[in-house]
mmCIF file of the protein (N, C-alpha, C, O) and its ligand, coordinates in Angstrom:
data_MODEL
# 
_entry.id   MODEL 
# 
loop_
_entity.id 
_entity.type 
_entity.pdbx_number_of_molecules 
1 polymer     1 
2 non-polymer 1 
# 
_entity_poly.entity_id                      1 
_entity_poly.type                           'polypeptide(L)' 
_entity_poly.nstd_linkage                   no 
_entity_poly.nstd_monomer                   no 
_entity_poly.pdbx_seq_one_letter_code       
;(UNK)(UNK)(UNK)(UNK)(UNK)(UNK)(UNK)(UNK)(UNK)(UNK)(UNK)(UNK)(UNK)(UNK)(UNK)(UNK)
(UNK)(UNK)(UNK)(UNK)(UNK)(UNK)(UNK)(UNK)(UNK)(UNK)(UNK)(UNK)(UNK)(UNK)(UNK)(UNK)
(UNK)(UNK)(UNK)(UNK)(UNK)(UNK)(UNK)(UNK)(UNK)(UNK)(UNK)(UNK)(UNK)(UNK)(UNK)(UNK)
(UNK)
;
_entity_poly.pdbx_seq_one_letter_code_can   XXXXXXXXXXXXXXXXXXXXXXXXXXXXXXXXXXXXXXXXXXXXXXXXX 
_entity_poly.pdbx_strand_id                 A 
# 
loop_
_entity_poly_seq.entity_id 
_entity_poly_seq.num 
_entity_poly_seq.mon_id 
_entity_poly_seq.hetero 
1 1  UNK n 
1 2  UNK n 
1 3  UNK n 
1 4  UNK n 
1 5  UNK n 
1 6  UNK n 
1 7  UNK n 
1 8  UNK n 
1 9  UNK n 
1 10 UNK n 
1 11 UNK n 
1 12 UNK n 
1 13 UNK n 
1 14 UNK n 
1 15 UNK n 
1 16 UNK n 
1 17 UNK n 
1 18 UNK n 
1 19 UNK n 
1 20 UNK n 
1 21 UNK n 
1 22 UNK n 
1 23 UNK n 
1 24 UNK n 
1 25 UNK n 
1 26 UNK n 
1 27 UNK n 
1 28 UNK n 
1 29 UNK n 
1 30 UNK n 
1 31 UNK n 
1 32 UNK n 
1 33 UNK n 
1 34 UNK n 
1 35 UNK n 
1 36 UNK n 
1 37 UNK n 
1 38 UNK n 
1 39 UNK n 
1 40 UNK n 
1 41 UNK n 
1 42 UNK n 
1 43 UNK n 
1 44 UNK n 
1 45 UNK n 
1 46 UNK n 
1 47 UNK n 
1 48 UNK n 
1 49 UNK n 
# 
loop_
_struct_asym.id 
_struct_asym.entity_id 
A 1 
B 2 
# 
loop_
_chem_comp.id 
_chem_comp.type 
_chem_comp.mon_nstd_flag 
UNK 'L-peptide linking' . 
ZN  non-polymer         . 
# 
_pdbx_entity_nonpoly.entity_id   2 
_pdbx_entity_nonpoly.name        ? 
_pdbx_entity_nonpoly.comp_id     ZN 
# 
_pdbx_nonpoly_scheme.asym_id         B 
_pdbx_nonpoly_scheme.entity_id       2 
_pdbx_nonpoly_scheme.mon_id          ZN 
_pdbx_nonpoly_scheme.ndb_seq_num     1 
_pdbx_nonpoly_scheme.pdb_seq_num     101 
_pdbx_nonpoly_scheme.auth_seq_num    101 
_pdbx_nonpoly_scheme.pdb_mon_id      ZN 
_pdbx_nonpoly_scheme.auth_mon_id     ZN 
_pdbx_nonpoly_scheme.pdb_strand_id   A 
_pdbx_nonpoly_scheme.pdb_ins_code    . 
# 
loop_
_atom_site.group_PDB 
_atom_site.id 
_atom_site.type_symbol 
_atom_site.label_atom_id 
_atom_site.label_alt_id 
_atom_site.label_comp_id 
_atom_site.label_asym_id 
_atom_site.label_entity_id 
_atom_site.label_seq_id 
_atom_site.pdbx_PDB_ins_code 
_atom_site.Cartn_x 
_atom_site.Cartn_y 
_atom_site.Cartn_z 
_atom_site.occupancy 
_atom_site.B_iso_or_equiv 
_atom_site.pdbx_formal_charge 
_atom_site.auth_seq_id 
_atom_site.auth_comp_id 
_atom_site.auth_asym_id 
_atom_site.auth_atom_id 
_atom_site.pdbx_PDB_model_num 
ATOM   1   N  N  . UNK A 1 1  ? -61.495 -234.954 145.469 1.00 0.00 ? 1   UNK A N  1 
ATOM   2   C  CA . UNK A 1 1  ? -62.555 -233.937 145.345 1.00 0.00 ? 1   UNK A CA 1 
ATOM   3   C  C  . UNK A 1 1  ? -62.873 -233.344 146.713 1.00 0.00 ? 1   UNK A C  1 
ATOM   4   O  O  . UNK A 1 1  ? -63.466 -234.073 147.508 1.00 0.00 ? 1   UNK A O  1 
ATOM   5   N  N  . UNK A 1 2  ? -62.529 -232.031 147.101 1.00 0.00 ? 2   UNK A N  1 
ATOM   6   C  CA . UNK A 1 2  ? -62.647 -231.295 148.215 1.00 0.00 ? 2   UNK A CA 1 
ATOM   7   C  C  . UNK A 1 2  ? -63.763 -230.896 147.900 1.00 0.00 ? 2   UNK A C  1 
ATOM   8   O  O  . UNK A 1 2  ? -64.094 -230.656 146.739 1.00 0.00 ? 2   UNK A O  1 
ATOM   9   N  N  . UNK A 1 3  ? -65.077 -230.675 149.704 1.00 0.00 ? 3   UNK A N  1 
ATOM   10  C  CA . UNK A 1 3  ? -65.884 -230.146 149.452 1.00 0.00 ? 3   UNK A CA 1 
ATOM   11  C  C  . UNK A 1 3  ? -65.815 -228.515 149.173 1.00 0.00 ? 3   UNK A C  1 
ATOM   12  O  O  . UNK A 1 3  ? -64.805 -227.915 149.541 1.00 0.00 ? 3   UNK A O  1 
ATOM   13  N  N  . UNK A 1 4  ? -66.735 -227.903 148.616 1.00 0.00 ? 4   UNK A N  1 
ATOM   14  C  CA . UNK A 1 4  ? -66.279 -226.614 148.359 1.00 0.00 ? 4   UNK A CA 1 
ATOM   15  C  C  . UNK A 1 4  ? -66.786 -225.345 149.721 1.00 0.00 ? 4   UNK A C  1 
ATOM   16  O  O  . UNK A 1 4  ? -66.347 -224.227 149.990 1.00 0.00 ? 4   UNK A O  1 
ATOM   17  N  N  . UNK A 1 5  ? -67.767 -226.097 150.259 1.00 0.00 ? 5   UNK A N  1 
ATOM   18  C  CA . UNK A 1 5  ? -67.890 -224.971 151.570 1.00 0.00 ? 5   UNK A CA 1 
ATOM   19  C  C  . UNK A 1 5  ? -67.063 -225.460 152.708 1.00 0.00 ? 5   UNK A C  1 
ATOM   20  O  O  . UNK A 1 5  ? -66.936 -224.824 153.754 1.00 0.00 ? 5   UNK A O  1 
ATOM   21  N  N  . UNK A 1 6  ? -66.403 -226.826 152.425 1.00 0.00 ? 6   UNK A N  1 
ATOM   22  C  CA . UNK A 1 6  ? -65.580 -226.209 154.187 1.00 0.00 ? 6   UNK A CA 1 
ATOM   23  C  C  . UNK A 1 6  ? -64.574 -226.996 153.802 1.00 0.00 ? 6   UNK A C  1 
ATOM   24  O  O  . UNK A 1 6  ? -64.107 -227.672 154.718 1.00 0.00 ? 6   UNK A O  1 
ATOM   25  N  N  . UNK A 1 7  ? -63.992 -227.162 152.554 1.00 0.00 ? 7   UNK A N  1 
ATOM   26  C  CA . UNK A 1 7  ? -62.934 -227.838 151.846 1.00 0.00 ? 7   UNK A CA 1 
ATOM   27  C  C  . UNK A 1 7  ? -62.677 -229.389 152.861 1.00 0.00 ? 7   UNK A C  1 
ATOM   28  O  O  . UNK A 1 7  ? -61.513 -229.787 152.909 1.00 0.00 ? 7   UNK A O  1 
ATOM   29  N  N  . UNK A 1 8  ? -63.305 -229.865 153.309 1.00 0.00 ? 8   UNK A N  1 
ATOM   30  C  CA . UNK A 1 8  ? -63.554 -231.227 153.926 1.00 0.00 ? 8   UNK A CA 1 
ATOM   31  C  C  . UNK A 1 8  ? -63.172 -232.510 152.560 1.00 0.00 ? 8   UNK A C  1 
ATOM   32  O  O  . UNK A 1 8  ? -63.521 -232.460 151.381 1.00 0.00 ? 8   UNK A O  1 
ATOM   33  N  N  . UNK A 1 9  ? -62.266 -233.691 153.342 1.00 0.00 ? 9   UNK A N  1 
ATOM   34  C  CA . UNK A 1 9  ? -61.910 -234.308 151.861 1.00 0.00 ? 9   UNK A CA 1 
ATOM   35  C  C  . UNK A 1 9  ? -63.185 -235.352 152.460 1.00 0.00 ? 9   UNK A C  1 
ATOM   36  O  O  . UNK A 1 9  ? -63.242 -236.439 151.886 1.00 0.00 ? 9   UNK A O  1 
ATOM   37  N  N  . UNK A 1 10 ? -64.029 -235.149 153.372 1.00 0.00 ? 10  UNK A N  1 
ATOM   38  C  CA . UNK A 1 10 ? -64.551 -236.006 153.704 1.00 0.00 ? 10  UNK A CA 1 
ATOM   39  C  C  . UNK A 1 10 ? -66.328 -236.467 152.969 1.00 0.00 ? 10  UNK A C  1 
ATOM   40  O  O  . UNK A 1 10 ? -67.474 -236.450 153.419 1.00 0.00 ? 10  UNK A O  1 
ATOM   41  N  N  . UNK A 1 11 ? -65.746 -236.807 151.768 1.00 0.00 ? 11  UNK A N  1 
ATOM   42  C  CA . UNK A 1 11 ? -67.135 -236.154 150.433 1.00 0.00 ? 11  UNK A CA 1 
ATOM   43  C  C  . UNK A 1 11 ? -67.159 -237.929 149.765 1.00 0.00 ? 11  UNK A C  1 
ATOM   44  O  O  . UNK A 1 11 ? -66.250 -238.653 149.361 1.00 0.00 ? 11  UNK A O  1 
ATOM   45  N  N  . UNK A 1 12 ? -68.480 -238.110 149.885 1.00 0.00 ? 12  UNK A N  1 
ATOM   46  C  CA . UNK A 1 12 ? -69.019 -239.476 148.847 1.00 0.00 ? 12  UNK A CA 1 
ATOM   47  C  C  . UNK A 1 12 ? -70.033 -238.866 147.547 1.00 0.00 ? 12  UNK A C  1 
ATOM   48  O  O  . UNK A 1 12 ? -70.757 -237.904 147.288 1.00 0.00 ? 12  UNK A O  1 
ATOM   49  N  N  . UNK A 1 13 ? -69.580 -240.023 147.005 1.00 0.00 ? 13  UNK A N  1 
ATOM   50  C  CA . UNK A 1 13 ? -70.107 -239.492 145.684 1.00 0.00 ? 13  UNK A CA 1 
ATOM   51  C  C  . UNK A 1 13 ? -71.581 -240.479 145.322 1.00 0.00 ? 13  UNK A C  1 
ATOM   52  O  O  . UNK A 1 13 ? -71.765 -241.694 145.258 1.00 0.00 ? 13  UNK A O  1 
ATOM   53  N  N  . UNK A 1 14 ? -72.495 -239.249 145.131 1.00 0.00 ? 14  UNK A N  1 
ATOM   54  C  CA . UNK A 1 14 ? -73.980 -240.287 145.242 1.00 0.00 ? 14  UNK A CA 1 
ATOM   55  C  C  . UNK A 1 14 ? -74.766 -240.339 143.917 1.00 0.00 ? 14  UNK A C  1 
ATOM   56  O  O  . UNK A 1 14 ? -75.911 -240.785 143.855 1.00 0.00 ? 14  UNK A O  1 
ATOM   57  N  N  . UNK A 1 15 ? -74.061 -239.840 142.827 1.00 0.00 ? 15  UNK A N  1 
ATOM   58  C  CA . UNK A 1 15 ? -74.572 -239.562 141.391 1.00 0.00 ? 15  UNK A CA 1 
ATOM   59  C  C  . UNK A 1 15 ? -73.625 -238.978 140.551 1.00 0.00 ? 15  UNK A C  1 
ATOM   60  O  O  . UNK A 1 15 ? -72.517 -238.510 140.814 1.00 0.00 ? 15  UNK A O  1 
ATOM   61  N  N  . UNK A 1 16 ? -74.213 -239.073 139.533 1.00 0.00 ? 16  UNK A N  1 
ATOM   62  C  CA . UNK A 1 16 ? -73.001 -238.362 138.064 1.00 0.00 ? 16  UNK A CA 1 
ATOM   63  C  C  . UNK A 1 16 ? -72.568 -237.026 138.361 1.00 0.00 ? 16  UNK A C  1 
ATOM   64  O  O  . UNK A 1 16 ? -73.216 -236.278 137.628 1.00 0.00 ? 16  UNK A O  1 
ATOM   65  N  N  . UNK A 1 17 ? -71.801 -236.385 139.069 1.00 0.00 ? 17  UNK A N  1 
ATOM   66  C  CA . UNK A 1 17 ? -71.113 -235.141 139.257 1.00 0.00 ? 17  UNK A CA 1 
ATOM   67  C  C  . UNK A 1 17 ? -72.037 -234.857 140.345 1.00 0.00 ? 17  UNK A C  1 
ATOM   68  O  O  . UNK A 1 17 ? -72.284 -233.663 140.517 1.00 0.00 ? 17  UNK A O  1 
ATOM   69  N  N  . UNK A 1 18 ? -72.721 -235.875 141.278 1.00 0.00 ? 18  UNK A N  1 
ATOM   70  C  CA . UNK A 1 18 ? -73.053 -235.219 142.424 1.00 0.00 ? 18  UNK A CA 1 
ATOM   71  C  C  . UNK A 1 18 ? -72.687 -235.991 143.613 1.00 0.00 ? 18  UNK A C  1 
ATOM   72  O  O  . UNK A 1 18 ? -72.940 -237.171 143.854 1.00 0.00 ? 18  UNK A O  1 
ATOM   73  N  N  . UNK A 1 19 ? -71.958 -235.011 144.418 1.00 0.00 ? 19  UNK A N  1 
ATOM   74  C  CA . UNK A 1 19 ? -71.257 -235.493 145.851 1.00 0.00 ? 19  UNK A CA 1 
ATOM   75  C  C  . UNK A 1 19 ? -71.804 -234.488 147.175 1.00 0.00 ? 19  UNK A C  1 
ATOM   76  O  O  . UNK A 1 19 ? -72.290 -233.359 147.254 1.00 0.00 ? 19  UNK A O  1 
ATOM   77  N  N  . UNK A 1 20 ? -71.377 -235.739 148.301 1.00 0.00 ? 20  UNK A N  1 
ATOM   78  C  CA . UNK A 1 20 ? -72.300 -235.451 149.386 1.00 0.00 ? 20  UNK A CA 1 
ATOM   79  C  C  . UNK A 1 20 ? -70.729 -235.047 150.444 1.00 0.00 ? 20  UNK A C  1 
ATOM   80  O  O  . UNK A 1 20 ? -69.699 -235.717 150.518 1.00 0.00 ? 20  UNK A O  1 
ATOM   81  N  N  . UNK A 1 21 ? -71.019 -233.901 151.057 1.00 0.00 ? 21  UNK A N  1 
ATOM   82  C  CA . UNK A 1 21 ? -70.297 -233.729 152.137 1.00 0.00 ? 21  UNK A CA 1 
ATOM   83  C  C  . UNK A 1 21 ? -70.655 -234.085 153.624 1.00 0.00 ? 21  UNK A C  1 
ATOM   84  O  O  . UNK A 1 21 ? -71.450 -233.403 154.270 1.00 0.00 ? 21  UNK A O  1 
ATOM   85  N  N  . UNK A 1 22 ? -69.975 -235.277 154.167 1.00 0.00 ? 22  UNK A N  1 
ATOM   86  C  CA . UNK A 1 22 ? -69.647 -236.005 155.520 1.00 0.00 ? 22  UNK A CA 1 
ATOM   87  C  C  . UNK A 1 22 ? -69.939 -234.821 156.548 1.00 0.00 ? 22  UNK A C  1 
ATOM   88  O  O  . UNK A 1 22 ? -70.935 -234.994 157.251 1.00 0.00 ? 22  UNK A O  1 
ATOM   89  N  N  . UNK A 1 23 ? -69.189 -233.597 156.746 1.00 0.00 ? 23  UNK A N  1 
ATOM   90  C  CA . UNK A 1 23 ? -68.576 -232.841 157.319 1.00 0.00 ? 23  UNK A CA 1 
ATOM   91  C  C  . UNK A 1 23 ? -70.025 -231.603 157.721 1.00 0.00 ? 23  UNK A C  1 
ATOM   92  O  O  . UNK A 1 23 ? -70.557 -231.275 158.782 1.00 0.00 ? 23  UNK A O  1 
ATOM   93  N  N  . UNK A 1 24 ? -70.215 -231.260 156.469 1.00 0.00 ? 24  UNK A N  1 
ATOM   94  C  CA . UNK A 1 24 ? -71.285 -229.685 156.883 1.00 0.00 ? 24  UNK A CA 1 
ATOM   95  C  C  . UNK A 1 24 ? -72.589 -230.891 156.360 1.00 0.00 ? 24  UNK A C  1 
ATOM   96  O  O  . UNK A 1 24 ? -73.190 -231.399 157.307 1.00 0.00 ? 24  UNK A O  1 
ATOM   97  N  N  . UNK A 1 25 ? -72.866 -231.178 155.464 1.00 0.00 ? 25  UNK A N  1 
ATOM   98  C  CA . UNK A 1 25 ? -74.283 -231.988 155.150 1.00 0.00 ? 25  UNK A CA 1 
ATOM   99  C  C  . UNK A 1 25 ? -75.096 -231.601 154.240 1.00 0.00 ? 25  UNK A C  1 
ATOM   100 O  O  . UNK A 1 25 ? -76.320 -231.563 154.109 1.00 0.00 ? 25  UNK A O  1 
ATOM   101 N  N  . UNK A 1 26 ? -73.988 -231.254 153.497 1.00 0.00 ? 26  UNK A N  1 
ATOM   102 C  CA . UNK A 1 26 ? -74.397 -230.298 152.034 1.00 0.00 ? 26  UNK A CA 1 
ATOM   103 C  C  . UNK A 1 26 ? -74.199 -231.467 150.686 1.00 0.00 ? 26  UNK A C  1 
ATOM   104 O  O  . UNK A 1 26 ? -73.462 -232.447 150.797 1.00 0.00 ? 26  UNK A O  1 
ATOM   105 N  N  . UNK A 1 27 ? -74.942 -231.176 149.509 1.00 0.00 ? 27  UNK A N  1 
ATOM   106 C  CA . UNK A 1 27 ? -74.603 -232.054 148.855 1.00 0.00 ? 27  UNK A CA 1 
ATOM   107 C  C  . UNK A 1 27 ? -74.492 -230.931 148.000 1.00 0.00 ? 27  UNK A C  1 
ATOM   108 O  O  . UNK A 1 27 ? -75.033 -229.833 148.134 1.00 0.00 ? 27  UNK A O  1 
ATOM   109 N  N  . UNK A 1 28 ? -73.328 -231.534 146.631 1.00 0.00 ? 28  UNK A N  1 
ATOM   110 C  CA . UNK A 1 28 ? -73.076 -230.214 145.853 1.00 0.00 ? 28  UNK A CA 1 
ATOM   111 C  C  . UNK A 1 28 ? -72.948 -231.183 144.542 1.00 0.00 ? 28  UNK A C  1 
ATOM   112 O  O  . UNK A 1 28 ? -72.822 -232.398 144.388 1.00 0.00 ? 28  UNK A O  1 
ATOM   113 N  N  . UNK A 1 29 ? -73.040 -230.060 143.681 1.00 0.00 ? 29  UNK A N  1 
ATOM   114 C  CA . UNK A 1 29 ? -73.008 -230.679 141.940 1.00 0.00 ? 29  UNK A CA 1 
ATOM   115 C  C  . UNK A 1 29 ? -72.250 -229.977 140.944 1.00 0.00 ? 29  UNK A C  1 
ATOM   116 O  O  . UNK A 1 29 ? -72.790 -228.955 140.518 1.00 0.00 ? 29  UNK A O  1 
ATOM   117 N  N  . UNK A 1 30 ? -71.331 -230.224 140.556 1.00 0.00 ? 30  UNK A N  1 
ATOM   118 C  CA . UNK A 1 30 ? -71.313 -229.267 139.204 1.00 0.00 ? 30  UNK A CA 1 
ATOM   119 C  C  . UNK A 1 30 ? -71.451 -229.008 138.357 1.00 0.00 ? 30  UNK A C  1 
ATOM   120 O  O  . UNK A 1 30 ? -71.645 -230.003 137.659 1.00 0.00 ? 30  UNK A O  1 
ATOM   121 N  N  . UNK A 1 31 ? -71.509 -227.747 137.587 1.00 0.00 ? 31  UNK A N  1 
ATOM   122 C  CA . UNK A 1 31 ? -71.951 -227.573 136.269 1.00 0.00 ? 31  UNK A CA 1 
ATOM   123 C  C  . UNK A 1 31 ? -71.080 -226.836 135.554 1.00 0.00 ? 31  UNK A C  1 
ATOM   124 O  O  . UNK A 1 31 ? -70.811 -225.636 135.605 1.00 0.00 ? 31  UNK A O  1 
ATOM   125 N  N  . UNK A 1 32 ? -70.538 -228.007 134.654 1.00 0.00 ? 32  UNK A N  1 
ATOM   126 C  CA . UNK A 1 32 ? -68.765 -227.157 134.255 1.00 0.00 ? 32  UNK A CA 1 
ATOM   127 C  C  . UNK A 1 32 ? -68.146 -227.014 135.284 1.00 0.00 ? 32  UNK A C  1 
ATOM   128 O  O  . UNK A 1 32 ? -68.212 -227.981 136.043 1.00 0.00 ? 32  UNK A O  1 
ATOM   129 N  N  . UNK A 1 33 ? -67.309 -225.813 135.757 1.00 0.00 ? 33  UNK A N  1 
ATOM   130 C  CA . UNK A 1 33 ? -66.167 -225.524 136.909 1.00 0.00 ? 33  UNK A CA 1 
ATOM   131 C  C  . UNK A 1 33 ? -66.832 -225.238 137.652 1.00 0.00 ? 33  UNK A C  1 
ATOM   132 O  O  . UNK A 1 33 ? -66.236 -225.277 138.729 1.00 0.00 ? 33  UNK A O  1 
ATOM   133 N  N  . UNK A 1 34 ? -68.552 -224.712 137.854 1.00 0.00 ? 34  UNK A N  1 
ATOM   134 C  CA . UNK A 1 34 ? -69.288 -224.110 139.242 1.00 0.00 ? 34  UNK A CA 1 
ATOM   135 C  C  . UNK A 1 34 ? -70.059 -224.834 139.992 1.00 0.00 ? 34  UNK A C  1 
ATOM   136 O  O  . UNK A 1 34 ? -71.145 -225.294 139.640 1.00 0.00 ? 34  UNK A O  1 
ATOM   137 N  N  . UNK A 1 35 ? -69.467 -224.991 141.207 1.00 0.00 ? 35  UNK A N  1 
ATOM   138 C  CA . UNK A 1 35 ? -70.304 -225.686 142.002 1.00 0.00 ? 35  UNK A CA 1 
ATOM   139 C  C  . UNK A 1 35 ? -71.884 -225.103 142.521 1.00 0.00 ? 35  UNK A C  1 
ATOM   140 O  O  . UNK A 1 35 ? -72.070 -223.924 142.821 1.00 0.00 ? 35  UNK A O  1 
ATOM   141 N  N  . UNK A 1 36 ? -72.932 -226.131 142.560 1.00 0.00 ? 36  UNK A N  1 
ATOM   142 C  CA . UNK A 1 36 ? -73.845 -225.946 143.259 1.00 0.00 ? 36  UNK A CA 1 
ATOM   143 C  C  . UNK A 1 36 ? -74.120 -226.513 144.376 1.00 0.00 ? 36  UNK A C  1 
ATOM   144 O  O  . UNK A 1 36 ? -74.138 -227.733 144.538 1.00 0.00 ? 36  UNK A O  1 
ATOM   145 N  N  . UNK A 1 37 ? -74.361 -225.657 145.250 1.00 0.00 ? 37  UNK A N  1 
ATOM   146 C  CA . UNK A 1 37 ? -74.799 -226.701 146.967 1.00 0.00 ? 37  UNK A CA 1 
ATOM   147 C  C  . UNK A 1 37 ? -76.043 -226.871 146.805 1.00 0.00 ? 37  UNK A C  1 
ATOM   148 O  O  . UNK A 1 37 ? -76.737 -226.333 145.942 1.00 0.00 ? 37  UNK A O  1 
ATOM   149 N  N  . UNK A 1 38 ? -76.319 -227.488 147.475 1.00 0.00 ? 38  UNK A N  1 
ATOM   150 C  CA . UNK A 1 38 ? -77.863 -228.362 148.267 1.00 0.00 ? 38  UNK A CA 1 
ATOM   151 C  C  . UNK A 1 38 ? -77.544 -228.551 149.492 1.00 0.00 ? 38  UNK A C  1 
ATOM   152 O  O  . UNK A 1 38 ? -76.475 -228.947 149.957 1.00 0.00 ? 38  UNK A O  1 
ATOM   153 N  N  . UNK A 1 39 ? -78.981 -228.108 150.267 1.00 0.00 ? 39  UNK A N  1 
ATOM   154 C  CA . UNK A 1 39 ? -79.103 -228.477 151.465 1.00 0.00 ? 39  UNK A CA 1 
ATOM   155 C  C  . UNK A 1 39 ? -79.754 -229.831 151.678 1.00 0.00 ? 39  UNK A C  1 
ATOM   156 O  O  . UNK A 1 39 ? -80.854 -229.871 151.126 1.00 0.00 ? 39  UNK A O  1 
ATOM   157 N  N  . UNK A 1 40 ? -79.411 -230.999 152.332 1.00 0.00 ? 40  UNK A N  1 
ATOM   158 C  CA . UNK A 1 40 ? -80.395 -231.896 152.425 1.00 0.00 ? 40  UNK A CA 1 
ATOM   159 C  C  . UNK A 1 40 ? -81.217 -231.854 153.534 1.00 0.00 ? 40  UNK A C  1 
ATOM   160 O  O  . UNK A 1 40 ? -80.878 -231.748 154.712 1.00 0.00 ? 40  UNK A O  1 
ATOM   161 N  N  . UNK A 1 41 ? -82.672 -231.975 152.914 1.00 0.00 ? 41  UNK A N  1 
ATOM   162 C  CA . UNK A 1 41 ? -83.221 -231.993 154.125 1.00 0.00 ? 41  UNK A CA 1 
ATOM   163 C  C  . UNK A 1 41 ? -84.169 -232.883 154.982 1.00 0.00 ? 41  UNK A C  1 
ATOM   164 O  O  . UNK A 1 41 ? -84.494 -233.804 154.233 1.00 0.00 ? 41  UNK A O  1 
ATOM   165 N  N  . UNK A 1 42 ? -84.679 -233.027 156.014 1.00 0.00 ? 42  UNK A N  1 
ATOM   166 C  CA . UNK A 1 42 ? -85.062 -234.409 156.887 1.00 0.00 ? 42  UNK A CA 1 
ATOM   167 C  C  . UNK A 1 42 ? -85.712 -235.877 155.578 1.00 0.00 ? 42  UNK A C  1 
ATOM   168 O  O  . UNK A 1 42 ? -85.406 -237.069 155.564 1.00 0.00 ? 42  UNK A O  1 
ATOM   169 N  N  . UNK A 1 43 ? -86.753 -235.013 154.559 1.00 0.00 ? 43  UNK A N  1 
ATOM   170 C  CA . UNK A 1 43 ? -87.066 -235.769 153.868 1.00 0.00 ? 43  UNK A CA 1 
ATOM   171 C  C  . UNK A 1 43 ? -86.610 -236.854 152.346 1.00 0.00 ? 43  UNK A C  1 
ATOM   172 O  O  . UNK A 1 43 ? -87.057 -237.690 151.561 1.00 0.00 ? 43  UNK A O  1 
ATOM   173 N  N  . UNK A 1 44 ? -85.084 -235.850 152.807 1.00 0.00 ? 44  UNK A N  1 
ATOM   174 C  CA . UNK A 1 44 ? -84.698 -236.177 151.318 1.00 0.00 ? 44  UNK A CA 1 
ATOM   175 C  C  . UNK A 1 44 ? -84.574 -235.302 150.462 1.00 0.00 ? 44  UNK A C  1 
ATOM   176 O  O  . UNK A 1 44 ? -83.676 -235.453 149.634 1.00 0.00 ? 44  UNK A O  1 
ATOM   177 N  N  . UNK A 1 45 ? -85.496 -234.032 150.391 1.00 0.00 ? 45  UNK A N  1 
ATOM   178 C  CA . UNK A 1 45 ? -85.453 -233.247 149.574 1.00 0.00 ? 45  UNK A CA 1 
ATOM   179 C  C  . UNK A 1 45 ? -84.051 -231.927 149.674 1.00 0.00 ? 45  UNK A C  1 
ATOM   180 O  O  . UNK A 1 45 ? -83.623 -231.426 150.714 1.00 0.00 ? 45  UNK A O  1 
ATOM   181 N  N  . UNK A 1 46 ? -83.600 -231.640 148.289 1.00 0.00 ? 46  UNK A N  1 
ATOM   182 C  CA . UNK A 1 46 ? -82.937 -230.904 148.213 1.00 0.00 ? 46  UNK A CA 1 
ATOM   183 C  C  . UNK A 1 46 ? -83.256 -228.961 148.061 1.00 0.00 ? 46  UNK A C  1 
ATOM   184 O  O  . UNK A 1 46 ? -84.054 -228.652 147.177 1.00 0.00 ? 46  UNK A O  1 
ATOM   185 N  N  . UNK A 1 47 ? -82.769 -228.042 148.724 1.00 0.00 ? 47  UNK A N  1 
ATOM   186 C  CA . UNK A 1 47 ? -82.862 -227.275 148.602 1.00 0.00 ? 47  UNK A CA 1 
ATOM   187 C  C  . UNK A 1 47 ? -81.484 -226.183 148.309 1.00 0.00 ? 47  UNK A C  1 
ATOM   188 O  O  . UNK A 1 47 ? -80.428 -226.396 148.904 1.00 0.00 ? 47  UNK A O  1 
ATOM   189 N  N  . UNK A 1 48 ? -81.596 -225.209 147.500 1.00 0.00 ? 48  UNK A N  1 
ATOM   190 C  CA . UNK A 1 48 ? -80.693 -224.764 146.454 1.00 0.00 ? 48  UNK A CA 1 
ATOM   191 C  C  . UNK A 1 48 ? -80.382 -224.187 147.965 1.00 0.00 ? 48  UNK A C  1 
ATOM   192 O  O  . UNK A 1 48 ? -81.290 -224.057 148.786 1.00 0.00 ? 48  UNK A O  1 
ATOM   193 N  N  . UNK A 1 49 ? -78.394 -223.703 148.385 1.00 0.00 ? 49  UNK A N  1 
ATOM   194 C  CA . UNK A 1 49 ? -77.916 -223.117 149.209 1.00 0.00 ? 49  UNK A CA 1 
ATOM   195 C  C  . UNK A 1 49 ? -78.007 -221.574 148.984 1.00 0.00 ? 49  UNK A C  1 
ATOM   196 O  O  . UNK A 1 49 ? -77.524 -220.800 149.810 1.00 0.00 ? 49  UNK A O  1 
HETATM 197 ZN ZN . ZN  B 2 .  ? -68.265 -229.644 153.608 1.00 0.00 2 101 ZN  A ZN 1 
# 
């Protein structure tokens, strides 16, 4: 599973179809074939990219 913003294979997986990218610090999800990013941010919280 390549990440989808900087195709990094460097991605853990932290939930049911949701994976975290090593590389930029994005966490992404999909829904069907479309990915969604998240930004993570200091608190934990996610914000839509
Ligand atoms: Zn990435």
């Amino acid at each position: 599973m390549k990440c989808p913003g900087c195709g990094s294979k460097a991605v853990g997986k932290v939930g049911p179809e949701q994976y975290y990218c090593w590389d930029c610090f994005i966490e992404y999800q999909y829904h069907g074939n479309r990915a969604k990013l998240y930004v993570v941010e200091e608190d934990g919280g996610l914000v839509e990219f």
